[in-house]
C-alpha positions, 0 to 999 in steps of 0.5 A: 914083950911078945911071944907070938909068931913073927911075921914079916908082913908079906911071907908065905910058904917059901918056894911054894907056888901061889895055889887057888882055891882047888890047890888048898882044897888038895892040901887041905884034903892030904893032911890027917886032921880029920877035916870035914865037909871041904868045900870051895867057893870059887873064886877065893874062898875054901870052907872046912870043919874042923874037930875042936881038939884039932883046932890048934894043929890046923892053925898051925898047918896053914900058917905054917904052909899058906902062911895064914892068919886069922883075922877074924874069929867068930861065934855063933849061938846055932843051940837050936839046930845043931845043940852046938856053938860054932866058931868060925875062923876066917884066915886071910892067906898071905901074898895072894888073894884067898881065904880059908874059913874053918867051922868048929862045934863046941858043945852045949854042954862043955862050952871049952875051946883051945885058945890061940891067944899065944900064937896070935895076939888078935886072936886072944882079943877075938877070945875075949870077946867071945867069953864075954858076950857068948861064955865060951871059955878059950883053954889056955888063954893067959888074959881073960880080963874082961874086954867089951863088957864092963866090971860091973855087968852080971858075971852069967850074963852074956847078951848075944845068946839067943836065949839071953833075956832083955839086959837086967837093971844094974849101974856102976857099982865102982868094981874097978878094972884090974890094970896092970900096976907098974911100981917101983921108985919114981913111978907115977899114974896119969889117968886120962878120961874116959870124958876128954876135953873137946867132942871126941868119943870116950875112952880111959887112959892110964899112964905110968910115968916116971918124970915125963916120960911114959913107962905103960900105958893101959886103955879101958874102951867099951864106954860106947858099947851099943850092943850093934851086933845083937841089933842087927839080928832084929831087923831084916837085912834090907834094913842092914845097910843103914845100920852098917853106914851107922856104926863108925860115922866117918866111915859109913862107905867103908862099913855099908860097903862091907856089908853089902858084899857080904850080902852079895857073896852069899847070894853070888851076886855080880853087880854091873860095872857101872856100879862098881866104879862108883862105889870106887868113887865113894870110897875114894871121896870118903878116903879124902876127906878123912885123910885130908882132916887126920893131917890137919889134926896132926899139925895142930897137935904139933902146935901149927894150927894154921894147917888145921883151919886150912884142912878143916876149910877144904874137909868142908868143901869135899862134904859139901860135895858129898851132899850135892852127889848123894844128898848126905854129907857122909855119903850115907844112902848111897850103897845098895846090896846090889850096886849103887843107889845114885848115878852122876850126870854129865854136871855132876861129874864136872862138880866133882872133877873141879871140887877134888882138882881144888882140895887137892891143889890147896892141900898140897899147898898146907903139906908143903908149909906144914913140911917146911916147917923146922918146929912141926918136924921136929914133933914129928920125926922119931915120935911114936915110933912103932916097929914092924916087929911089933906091928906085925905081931899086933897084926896092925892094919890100914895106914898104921901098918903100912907106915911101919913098913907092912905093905899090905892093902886090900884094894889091891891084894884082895880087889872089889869094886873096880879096883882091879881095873884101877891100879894104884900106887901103895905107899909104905914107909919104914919110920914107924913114927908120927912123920910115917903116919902122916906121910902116908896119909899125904900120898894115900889122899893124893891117891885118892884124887887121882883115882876119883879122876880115872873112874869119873875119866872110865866110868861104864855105861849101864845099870848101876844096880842088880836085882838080889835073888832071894836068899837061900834058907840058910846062906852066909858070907864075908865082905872085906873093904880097905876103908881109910882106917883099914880093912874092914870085914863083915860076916853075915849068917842068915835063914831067908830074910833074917838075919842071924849072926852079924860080925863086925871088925873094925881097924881100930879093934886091930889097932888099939893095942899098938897105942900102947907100944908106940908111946912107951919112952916118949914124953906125956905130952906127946901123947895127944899127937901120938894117939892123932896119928892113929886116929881110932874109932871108938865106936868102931872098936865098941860096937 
């Protein structure tokens, strides 16, 4: 059961007119929670410090009157300037394209912070993060069970202080992780992992069965933990973007993307428009591959292979493509703080016209079987349901939210690149289930088709790159990109060159928890073709 804040998944403030950056300001500055240093970045950011006791009162305010919510929570360890911790809350409001970023001192010497964990569930994740890898500790928080670090990690070692020593020897010493028991008659468990049949990344399932059909499930992740956050902070921040392509491979656009605007926003940086249709392209050639591949897995769980071979042999086709365009499958190298690194020639824009023209062609052909199909529907349909209710709730994102019903896309509510230029069509659904899951990814794949084809039928003359200016002594900024999972957000802090605080969040950290409610009362072996249906990253939750 939840006990969080509802929202509906587009709400807001009703009768209230749509503000900007200068109308928050005002609203900001009328209240009397002891704000501190109101500034705006034009056109869609609004930063403010706020008092650690008023915390939660001006969380409260802005979702009460933006209808705000926080979809990032960062810490930084700024000891050495400030003798001070700082948080940072970036709230996303809701309906229209602003931020609100709110700045909190905690103390070296009382490193206690108020929870928010009972007003929104992702919050108390971000909560936990923190106590991990920093040691502040969230007041209030009613599971601080540990999350990226494991049992057996050094109970005062936290790794992204800046005086943290290299990690300490340590292994496995078996300490179990203290999951939820289910019990009573006829209650079994199931554990799953974290080694899986197959290539896929780890991860540990624990079911709680009675019979078939599945009464919890609990997941312990963090077995690909790499430590990426602490690594960027070692390296200058031209190096950045190869790192960022690196943390979840299929999608090293979306994530290179991220940071580059990121970078761009900090140095207010427009890069040319040329640029910014090509990037559109990537992120849409990225889009299909990947969404074209989740439908064929999909089918496959449902016992129709033959859709998979087919989806595999045109993902193929689209990565061949990749590798003739960029000279990487993956489309890695291609983006640049700045714009892009390769331009398309008169014969590579035909290659592509034709390439996509044929995948999409033979992928309508597999949907159209797969669909017509009596036994693939019936796995299909009312499978893995997940409520809006409680996807609202989980603050679910990308394909997963808007197939319960949460119309919510980044491209179009918070536009970079060139998509304000590139209007397209958002496709939500109300099921919630596997079926819902999957038919979005159909429309989104067609979507993405069909927007490759307006960019390479619109794309600009000029540059396909600006030059950086050099970066202010202490500078920082936040990218947001809707990659195929979902939005994807970077937070960059720097002094000059360097790179101080880098704060990823990937879809998946957001999604993970919805797993748990989406397989409650189906029956275990629907549980792979659930878990499909959201197509998780590991490495992009681990980090």
């Amino acid at each position: 059961m939840l006990w969080l804040w509802p929202w509906n998944g587009r709400s807001g403030c009703l009768g209230c007119p749509m503000p900007d950056v200068n109308g928050v300001a005002r609203q900001l500055r009328a209240t009397t929670l002891k704000l501190t240093d109101l500034q705006t970045r034009p056109p869609r950011e609004v930063r403010v410090g706020v008092e650690r006791d008023m915390l939660i009162p001006f969380a409260e305010y802005v979702r009460d009157r933006f209808g705000a919510r926080p979809e990032l929570i960062v810490a930084e360890d700024t000891r050495a300037a400030r003798r001070a911790f700082t948080l940072r809350y970036l709230f996303e409001l809701d309906g229209v394209d602003l931020f609100i970023v709110a700045s909190a001192g905690i103390p070296e010497n009382d490193r206690r912070f108020p929870s928010l964990a009972t007003r929104w569930y992702l919050a108390g994740r971000f909560e936990r993060e923190i106590h991990d890898l920093f040691g502040l500790m969230p007041t209030g928080h009613p599971d601080l069970r540990r999350l990226p670090l494991h049992q057996f990690w050094p109970a005062a070692y936290h790794p992204l202080l800046k005086d943290a020593p290299s990690p300490p020897v340590f292994t496995d010493d078996g300490t179990p992780f203290p999951f939820r028991r289910v019990e009573g008659e006829g209650i079994h468990e199931i554990t799953v992992g974290p080694v899986h049949a197959g290539i896929i990344e780890p991860g540990h399932f624990r079911f709680s069965v009675e019979g078939e059909t599945i009464v919890n499930l609990e997941t312990r992740l963090y077995f690909v933990h790499k430590g990426i956050e602490r690594l960027f902070e070692t390296i200058p921040f031209t190096r950045g973007v190869k790192l960022a392509e690196r943390i979840s491979g299929d999608s090293s656009v979306a994530q290179a993307l991220a940071f580059c605007q990121a970078l761009e926003s900090a140095a207010e940086v427009q890069i040319p428009p040329r640029a910014a249709y090509l990037r559109v392209m990537l992120l849409e050639l990225e889009r299909l591959y990947n969404h074209i591949a989740d439908v064929g897995a999909i089918c496959t769980d449902t016992g129709f292979a033959i859709a998979n071979a087919h989806a595999m042999r045109i993902r193929e086709d689209l990565l061949r493509l990749n590798a003739r365009l960029a000279g990487h499958r993956l489309l890695r190298g291609t983006l640049v703080a700045g714009g892009v690194t390769c331009d398309v020639t008169a014969a590579q824009m035909a290659d592509v016209r034709e390439t996509v023209r044929r995948a999409v062609n033979d992928f309508d052909e597999i949907v159209a079987i797969a669909l017509d199909n009596s036994l693939v529907l019936d796995r299909l349909h009312g499978t893995g349901r997940l409520s809006k209710q409680t996807a609202c709730e989980l603050q679910v994102v990308g394909p997963a939210a808007r197939a319960s019903g949460i119309d919510r896309d980044a491209r179009r509510d918070h536009p970079f690149a060139a998509y304000a230029d590139l209007p397209f069509r958002v496709s939500v659904y109300g099921d919630g289930d596997v079926w819902a899951r999957l038919m979005v990814r159909v429309e989104e794949a067609r979507e993405a088709a069909d927007l490759i084809m307006r960019v390479l039928n619109g794309l600009p003359d000029g540059l396909i790159s600006a030059p950086l200016p050099a970066l202010p002594v202490d500078w920082s900024g936040f990218g947001l990109v809707e990659g195929w999972r979902g939005p994807i957000w970077h937070w960059l802090v720097g002094e000059g060159d360097r790179l101080m605080r880098v704060k990823v969040k990937d879809p998946s950290f957001a999604n993970w928890p919805a797993l748990h409610y989406a397989i409650l009362k189906n029956i275990v072996p629907d549980f792979p073709l659930i878990n499909k249906s959201f197509n998780l990253s590991y490495a992009g939750n681990d980090l």
